[in-house]
C-alpha positions in Angstrom: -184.2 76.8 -106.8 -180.6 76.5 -106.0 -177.2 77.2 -107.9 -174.7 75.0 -107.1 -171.1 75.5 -108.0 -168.7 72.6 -108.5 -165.3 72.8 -108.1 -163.8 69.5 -110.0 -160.3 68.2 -111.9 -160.3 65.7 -114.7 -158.0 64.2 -117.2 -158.7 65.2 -120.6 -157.1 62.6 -122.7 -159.9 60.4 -123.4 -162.6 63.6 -124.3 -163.2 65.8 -127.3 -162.9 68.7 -124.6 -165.3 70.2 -122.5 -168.1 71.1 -124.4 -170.7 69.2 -125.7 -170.7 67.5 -129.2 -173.3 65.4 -131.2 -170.8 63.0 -131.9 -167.9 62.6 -129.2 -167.9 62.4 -126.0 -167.3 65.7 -123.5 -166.5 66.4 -120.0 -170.0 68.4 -120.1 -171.9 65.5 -121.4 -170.7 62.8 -119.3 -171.4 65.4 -115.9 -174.6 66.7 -116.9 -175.8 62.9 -117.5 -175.1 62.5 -113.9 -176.6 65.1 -112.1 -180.3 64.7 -114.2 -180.2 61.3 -112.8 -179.7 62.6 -109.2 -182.0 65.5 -110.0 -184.4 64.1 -112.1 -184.7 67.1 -114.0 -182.7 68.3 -116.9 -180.0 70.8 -116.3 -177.4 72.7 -117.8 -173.6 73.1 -116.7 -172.4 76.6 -116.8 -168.4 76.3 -117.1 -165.3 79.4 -116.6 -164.3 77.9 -120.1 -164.2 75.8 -122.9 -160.9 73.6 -122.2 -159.9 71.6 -125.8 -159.6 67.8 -126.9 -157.2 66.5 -124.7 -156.8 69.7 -122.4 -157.1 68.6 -117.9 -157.7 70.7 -115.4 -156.6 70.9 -111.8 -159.5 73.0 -110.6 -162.3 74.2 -113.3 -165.4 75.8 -112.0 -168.9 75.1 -113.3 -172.2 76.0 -112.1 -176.2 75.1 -112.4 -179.4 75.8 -111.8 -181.6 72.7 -110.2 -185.2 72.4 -108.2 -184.0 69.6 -106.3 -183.6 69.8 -102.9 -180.4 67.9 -102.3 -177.7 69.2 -100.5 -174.3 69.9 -102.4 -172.6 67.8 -100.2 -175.0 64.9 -101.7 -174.6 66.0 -105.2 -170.7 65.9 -104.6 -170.6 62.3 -102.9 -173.2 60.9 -105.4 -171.5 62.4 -108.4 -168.2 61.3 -107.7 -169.8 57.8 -107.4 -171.5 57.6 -110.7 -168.3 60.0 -112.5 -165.7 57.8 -114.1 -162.2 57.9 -112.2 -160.9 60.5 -114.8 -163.4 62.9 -113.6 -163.1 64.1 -110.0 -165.5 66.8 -108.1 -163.3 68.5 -105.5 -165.8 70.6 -103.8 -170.3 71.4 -104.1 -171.6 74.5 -102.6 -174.6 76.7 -102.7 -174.3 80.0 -104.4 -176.1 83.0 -105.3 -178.9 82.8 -107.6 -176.9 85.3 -109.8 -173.6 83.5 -109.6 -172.0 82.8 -113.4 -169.1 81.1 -113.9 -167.4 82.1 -116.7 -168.9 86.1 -116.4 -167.5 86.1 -112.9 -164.5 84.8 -113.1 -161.7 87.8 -112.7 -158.5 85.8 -113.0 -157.9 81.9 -114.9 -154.4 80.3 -114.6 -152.9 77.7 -116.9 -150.2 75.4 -117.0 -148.4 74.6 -119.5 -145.8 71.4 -119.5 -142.6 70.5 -121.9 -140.2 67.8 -121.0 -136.8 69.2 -122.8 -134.5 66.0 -123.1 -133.9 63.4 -125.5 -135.2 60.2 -123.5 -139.0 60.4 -123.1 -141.4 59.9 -119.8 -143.5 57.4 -121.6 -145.9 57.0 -118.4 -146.6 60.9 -119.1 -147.0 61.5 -123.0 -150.4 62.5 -122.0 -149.3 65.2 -120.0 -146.3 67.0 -121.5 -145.1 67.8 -124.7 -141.6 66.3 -125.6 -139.2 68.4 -126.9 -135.7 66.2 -128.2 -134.1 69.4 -128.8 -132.4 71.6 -126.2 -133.9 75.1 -125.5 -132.3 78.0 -124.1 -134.5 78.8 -121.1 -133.5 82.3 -120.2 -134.0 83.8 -123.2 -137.3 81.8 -123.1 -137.5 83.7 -119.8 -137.0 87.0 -121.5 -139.5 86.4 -124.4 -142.3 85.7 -121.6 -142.4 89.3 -120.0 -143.2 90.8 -123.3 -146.5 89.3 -123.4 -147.5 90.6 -119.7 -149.3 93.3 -119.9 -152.3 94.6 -121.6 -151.9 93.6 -125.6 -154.1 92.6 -128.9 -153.6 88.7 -128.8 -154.9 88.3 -132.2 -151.4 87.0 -133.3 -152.0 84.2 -130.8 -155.5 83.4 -131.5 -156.8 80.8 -133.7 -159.6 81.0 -136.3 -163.2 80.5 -135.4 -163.0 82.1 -132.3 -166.1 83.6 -130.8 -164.3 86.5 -128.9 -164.5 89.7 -130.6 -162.6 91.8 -128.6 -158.7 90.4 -129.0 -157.4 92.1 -126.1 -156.5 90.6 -122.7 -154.4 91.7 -119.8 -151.5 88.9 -118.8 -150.8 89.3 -115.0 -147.9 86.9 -115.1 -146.2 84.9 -117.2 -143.4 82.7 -116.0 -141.1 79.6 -116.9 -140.3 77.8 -113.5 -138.0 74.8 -113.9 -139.2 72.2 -111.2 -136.5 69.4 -110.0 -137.3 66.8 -112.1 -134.5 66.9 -115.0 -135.6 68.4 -118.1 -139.4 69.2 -116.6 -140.6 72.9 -117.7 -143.9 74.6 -116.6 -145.4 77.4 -118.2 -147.8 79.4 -116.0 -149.9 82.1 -117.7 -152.7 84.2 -115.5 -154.8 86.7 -117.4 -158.3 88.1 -117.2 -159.3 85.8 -119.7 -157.9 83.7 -122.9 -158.3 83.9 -126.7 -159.0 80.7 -129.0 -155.9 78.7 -128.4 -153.9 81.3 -127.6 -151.8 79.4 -124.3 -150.9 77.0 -126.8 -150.1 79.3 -129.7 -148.0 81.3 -127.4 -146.4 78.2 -126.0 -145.8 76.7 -129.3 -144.3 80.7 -130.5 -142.0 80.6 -127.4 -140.6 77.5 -127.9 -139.6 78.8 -131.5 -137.6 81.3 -130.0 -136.1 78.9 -127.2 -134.7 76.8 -130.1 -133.5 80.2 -131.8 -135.6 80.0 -134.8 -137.3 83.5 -133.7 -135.5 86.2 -132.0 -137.1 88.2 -129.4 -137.0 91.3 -132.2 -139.2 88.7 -134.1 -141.6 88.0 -131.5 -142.4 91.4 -130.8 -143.0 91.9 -134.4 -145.5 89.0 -134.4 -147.4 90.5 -131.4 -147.3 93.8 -133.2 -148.8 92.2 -136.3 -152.3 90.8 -135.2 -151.8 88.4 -137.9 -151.8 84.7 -136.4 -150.1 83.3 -139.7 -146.7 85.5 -138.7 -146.5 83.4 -135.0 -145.3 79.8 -134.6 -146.8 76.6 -134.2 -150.0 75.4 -131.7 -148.5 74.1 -129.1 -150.4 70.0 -128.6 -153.1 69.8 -126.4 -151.3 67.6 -123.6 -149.3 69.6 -121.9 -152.0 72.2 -121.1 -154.0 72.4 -117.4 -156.4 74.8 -116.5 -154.9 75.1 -112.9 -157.2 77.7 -111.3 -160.1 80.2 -111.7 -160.2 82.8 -109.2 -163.7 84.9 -108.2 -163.6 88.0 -106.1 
């Protein structure tokens, strides 16, 4: 028996996200379809996370459980033969029979992108969310350290969730402005995420950047556990799943 763990990026535009569904088509689907026909054997993919409808990811980590005897290295070259291109394995290794992806993961950090200008990128509408409107970024800035920290999210977590425990520890949340004019990136790292609750923070945040929300607002709407007091869910685009980190 081995476990293999896949390191792998895709671009979620054209999935219903990652997990799988009796009636769209998933990044889980399409990957697990693949390895049975290099295993010959059915086999489940163990992922960090659940990434939404349209979500990407620059790393996400998955592993599973086959009785093949192929080496990772085969399951890496064949996969990324039989994938489609919007689905790319980075990296196939053995790991320890005990290994779990999503219960071992200590740290996940996400991306989250806004183009703030009026004249679009129309080669990347799948990848950023356009704001016409202008934002002031500092106090954007400002609004972001008073999520890190260990908090109750449940202001920023969306109904149907499966997690019953609401509270995460942020490590670092930051607004970097890269060269590209008007091009913002969020980048959130935390123990772990609620339902949504990158984009519903994101799409809170941005309330506040356009001075619809003051920061005494926003603290309020932390304070309240109540997700109908917080702003809108940020679109799916913009978001990446950018790293999961293991001890």
């Amino acid at each position: 028996m081995q476990n293999i763990k896949l390191t792998l990026a895709y671009d979620g535009s054209n999935y219903h996200g990652w997990q799988r569904q009796k009636n769209a088509i998933t990044i889980q689907e399409k990957i697990e379809e693949k390895i049975q026909i290099m295993a010959n054997e059915p086999v489940k993919l163990i992922a960090s996370g659940r990434t939404d409808s349209g979500v990407h990811a620059l790393s996400q980590v998955c592993n599973f459980m086959t009785n093949s005897r192929l080496h990772p290295d085969i399951f890496k070259r064949g996969l990324n033969s039989l994938l489609p291109d919007d689905i790319f394995i980075k990296d196939a290794t053995n790991v320890p029979l005990g290994f779990h992806s999503r219960y071992d993961a200590k740290c996940k950090i996400y991306n989250y992108r806004i183009l703030n200008r009026s004249n679009p990128k129309i080669f990347q509408r799948n990848y950023i969310w356009h704001i016409k409107l202008p934002l002031d970024i500092e106090l954007m800035k400002k609004n972001l350290q008073m999520i890190v920290g260990r908090h109750d999210f449940s202001s920023f977590r969306s109904s149907g969730s499966n997690n019953k425990n609401p509270v995460r520890t942020i490590y670092q949340a930051q607004l970097i402005e890269p060269t590209d004019e008007g091009l913002l990136h969020f980048s959130f790292a935390a123990e772990g995420f609620l339902k949504h609750m990158v984009r519903n923070i994101v799409g809170t945040v941005v309330q506040v950047g356009l001075k619809k929300i003051t920061l005494s607002k926003f603290n309020d709407i932390l304070k309240s556990r109540d997700r109908r007091m917080a702003g809108i869910k940020a679109p799916p685009q913009g978001l990446f799943l950018k790293e999961v980190q293991y001890d």
